[in-house]
Each structure stands twice: as C-alpha cells, then as structure tokens.
Z-matrix of the N, CA and C atoms (Angstrom, degrees):
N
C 1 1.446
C 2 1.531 1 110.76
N 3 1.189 2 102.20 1 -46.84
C 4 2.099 3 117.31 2 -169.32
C 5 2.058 4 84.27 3 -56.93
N 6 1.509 5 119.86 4 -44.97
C 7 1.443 6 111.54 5 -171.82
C 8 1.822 7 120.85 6 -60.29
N 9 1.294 8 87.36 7 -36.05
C 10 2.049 9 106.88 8 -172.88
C 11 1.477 10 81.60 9 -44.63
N 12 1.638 11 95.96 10 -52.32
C 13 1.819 12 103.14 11 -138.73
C 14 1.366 13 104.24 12 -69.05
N 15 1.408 14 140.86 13 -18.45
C 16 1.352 15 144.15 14 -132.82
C 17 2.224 16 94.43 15 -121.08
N 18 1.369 17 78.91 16 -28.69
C 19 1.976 18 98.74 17 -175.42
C 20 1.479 19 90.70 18 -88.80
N 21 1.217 20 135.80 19 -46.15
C 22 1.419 21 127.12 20 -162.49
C 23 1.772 22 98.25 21 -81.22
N 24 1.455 23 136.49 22 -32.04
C 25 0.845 24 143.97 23 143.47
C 26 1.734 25 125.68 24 -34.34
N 27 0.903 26 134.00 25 -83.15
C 28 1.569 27 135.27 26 136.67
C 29 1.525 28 107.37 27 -4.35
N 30 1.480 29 117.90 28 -56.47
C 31 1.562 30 99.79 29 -166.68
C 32 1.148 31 113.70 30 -78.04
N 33 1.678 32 124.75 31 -39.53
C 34 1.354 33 134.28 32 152.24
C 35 1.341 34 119.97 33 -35.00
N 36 0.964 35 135.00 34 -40.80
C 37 1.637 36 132.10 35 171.97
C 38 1.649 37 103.87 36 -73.59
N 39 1.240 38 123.53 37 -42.71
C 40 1.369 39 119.37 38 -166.30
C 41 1.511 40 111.12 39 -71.02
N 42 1.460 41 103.97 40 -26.65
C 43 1.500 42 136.10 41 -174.26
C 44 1.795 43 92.14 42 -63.94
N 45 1.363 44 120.52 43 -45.26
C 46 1.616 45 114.54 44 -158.44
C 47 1.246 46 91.79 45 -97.98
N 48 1.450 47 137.72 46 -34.56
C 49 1.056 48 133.59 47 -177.48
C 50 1.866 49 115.76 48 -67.66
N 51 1.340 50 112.89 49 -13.87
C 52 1.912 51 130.41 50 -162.74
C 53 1.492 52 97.83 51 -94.52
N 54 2.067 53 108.12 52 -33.91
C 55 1.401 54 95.62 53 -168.07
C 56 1.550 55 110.91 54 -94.48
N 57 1.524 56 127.58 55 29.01
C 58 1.237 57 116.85 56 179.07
C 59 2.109 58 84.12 57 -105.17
N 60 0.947 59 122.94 58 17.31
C 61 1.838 60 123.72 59 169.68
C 62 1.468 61 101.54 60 -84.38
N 63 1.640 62 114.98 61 138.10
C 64 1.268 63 106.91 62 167.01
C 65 1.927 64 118.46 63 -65.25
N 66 1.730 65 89.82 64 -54.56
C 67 2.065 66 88.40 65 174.20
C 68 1.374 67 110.46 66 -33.47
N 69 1.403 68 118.82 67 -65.72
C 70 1.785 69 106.83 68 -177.82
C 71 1.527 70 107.01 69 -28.08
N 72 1.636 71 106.30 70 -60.54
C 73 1.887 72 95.71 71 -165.21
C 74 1.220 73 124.31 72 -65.35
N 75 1.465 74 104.71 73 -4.19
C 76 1.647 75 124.07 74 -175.38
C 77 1.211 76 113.98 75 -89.58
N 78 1.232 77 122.14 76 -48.67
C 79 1.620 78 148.48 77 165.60
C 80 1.660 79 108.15 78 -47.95
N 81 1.863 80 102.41 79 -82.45
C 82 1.299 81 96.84 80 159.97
C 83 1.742 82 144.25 81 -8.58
N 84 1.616 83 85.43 82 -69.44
C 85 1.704 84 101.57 83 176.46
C 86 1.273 85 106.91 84 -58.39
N 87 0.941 86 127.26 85 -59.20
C 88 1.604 87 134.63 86 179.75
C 89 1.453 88 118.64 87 -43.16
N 90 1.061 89 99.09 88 -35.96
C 91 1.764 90 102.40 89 -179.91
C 92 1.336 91 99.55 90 -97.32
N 93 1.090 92 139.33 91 -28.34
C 94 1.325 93 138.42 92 160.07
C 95 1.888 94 124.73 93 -44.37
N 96 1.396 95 77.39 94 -27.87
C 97 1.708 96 103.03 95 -167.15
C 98 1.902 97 103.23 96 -79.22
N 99 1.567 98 105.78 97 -52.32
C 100 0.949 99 133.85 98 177.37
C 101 1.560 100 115.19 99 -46.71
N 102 1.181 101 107.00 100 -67.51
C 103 1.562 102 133.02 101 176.57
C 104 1.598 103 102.93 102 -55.88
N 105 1.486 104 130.84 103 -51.34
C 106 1.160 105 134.12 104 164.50
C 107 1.861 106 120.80 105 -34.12
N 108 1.520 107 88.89 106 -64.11
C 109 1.439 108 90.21 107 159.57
C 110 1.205 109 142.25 108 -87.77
N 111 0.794 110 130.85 109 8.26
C 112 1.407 111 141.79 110 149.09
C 113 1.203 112 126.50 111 -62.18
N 114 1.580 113 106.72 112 -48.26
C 115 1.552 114 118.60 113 168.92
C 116 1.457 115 123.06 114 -37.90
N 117 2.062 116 84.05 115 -65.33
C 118 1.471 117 98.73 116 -175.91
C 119 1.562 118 112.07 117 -71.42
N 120 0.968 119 136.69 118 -8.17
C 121 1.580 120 147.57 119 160.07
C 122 1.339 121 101.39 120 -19.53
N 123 1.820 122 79.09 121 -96.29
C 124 1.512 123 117.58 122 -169.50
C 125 1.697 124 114.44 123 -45.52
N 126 1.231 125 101.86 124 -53.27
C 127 1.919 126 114.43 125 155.00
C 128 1.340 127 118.40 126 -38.85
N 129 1.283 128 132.11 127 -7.47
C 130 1.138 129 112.50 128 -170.37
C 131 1.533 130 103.55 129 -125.89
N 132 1.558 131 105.57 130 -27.31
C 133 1.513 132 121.11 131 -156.16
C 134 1.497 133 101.80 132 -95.63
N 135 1.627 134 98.95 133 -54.16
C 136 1.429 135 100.62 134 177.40
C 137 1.645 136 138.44 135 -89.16
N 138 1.675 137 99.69 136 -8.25
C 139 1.239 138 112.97 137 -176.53
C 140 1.627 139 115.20 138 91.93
N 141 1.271 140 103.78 139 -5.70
C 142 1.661 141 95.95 140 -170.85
C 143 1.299 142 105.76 141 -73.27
N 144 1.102 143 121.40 142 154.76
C 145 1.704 144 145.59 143 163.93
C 146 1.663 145 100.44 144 -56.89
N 147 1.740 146 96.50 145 136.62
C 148 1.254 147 104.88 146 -170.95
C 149 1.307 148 113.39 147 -61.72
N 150 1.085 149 134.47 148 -2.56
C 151 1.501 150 130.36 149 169.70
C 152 1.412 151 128.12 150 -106.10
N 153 1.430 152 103.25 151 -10.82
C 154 1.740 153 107.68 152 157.71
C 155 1.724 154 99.59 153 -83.16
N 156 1.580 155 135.49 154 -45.41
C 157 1.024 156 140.78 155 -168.87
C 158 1.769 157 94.65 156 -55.36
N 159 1.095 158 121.79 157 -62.22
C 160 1.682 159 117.08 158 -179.64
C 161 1.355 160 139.63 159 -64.11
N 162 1.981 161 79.79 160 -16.92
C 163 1.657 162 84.64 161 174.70
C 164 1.528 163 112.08 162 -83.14
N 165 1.343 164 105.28 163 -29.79
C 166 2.314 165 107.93 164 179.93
C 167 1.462 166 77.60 165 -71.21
N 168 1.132 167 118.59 166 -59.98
C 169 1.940 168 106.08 167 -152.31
C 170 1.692 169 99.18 168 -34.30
N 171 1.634 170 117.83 169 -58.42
C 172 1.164 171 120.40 170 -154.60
C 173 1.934 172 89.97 171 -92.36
N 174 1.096 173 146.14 172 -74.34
C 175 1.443 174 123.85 173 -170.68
C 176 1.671 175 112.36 174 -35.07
N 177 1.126 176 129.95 175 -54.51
C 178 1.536 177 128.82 176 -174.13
C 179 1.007 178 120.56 177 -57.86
N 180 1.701 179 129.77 178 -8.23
C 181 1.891 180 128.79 179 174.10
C 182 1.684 181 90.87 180 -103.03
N 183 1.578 182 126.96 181 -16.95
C 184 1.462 183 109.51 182 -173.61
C 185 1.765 184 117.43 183 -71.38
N 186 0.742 185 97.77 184 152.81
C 187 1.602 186 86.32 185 178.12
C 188 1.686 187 134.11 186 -103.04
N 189 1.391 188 68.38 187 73.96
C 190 1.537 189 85.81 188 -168.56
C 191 1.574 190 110.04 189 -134.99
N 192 1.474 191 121.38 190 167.34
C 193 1.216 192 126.83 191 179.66
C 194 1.647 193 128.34 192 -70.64
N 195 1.366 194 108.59 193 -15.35
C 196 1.461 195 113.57 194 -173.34
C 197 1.369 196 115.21 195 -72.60
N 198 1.611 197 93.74 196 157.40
C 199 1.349 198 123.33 197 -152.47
C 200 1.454 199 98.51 198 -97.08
N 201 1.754 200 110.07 199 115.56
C 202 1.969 201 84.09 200 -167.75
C 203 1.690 202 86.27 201 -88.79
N 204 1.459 203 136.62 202 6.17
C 205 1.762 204 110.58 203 -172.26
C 206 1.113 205 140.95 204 86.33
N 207 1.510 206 101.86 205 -5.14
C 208 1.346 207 130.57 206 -164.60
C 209 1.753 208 119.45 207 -133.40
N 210 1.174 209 125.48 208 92.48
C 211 1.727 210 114.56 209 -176.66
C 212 1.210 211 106.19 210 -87.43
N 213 1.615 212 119.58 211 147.47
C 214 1.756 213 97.31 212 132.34
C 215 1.026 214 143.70 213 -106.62
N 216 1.722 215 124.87 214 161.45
C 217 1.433 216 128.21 215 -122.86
C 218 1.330 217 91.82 216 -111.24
N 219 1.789 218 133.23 217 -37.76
C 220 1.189 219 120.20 218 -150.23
C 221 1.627 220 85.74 219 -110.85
N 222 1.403 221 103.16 220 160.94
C 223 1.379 222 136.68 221 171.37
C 224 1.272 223 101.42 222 -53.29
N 225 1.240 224 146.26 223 -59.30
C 226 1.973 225 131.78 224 175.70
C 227 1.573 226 77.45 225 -68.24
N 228 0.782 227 152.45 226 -73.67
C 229 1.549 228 123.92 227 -152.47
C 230 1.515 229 122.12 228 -37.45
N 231 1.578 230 83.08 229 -55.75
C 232 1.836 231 76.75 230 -178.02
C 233 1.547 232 123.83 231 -74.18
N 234 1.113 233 120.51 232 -13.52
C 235 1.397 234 138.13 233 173.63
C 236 1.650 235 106.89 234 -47.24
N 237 1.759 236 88.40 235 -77.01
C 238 1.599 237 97.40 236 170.72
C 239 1.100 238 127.35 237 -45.47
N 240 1.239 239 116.02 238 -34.27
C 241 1.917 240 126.86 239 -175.86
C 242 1.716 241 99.53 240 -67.69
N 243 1.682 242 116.66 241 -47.40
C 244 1.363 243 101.67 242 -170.16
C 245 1.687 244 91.88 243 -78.06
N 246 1.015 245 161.09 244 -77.79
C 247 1.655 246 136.50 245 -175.37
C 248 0.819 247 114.21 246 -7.73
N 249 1.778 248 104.86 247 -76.30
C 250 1.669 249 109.64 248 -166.60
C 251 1.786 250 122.63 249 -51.31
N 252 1.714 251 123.68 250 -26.85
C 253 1.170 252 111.04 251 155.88
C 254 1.074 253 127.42 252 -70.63
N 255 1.273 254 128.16 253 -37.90
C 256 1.453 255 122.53 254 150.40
C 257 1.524 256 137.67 255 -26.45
N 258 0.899 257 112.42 256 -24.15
C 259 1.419 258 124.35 257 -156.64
C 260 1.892 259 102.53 258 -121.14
N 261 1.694 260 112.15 259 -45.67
C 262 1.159 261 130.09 260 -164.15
C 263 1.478 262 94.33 261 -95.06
N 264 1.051 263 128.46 262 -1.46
C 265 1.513 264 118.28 263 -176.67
C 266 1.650 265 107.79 264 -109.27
N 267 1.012 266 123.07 265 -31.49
C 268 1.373 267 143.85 266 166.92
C 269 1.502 268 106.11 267 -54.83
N 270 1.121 269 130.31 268 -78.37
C 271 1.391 270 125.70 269 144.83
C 272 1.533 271 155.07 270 6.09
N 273 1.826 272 74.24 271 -60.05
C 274 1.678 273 103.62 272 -177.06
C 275 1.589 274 102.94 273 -85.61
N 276 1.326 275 114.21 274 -28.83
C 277 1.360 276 124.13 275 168.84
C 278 1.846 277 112.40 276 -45.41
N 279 2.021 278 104.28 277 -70.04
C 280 0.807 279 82.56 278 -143.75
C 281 1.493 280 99.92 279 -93.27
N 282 1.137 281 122.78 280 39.57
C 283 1.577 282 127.22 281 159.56
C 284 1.315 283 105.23 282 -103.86
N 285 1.612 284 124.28 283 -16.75
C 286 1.550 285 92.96 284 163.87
C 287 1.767 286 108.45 285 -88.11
N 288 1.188 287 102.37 286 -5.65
C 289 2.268 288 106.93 287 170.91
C 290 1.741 289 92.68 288 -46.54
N 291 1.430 290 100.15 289 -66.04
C 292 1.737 291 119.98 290 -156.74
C 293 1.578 292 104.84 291 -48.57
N 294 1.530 293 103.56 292 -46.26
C 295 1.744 294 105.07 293 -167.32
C 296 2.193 295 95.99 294 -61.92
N 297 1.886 296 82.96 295 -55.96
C 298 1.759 297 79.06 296 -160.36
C 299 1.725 298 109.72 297 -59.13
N 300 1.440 299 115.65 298 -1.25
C 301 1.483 300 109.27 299 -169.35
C 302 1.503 301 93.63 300 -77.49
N 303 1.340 302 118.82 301 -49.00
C 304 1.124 303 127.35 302 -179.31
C 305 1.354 304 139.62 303 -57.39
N 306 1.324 305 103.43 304 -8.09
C 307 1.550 306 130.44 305 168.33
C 308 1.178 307 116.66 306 -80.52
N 309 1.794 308 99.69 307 -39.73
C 310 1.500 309 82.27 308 -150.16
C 311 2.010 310 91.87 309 -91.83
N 312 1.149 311 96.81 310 6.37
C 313 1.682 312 121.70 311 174.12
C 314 1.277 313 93.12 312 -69.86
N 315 1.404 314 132.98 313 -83.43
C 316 1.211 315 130.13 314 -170.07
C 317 1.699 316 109.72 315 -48.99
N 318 1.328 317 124.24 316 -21.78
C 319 1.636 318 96.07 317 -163.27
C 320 1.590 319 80.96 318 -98.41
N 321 1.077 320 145.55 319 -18.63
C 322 1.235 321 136.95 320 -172.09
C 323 1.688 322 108.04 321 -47.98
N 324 1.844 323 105.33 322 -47.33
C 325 1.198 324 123.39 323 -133.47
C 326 1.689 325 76.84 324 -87.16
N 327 1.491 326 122.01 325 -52.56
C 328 1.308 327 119.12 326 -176.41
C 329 1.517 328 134.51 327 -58.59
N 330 2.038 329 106.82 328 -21.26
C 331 0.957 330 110.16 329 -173.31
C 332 2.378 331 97.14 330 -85.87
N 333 1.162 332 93.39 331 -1.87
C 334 1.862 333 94.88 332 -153.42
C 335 1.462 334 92.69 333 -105.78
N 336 1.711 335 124.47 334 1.80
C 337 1.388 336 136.03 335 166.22
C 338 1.379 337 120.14 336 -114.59
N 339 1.466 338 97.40 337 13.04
C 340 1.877 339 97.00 338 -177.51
C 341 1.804 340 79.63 339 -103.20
C-alpha cells in the first residue's frame, strides 16, 4: 500500500510539473476534444447514457485489453468507431509519452538531489 501511495504521489507531482508544457495543453485539449465527441456520438446514435457513451469513448482509444460491455450496433456506428480509434488512440498514446516522459523526469531529478 505505502508503494501505490508513494507512485501515485510521484505521478501527481510529475503531473503539475508536465502541465506548465505547452504540448500537454495541446495534447490534452485534443483528447479532450476527442473524448467529447465520442461521447456525444455514441449518445446520440446508440442511445447510451452519457456515461456508458464516455466510458467506450474513453476505454476503446486506451491501450489496453478491457472489455468496456458495450458494442456498437449500427453501421455509422461502427464506421465512426474504426476512425475514431484511429485517430483517438494516436493521441491517447502520445499523452501517455508526455505523462511517462515526465516521470521519468521527475525521478531523475529526485534521484540526482539525494
């Protein structure tokens, strides 16, 4: 637990230290932008509730294996979905580049001041 806490700590600092970069606010916005529409997509096309709609929008560009529970059913759905990973995964990438660059920035800086 004392480790979660000490790593989730670390990322939070690296986190305040990443957002004085312009790319973060550029990156950020963009995926912000992304995720926005996606939401409202799926909200409109498929009927889902804006919080199942944000949760596929945002699990399906992460790169990861999970199952968000949720398909879509119609033909513009799936259309949009193969773009939108295209587009939202690229993205999603390189804001997680920015966070982990920034980490491994911060432990550099902490291990080269002990």
């Amino acid at each position: 637990m004392i480790s979660f806490i000490l790593t989730a700590w670390r990322l939070v600092k690296a986190l305040f230290g990443v957002m004085k970069m312009r790319l973060f606010w550029a990156v950020f916005t963009t995926l912000a932008l992304i995720l926005l529409s996606g939401t409202l997509f799926y909200h409109q096309t498929e009927g889902w509730p804006y919080m199942d709609a944000f949760y596929f929008a945002f699990i399906s560009i992460m790169p990861t294996g999970l199952d968000a529970g949720v398909v879509p059913t119609s033909t513009v759905s799936k259309i949009f979905t193969m773009i939108y990973l295209m587009v939202g995964m690229g993205v999603m990438l390189a804001m997680i580049l920015i966070i982990g660059r920034a980490v491994i920035k911060f432990e550099r800086e902490e291990t080269t001041h002990k």
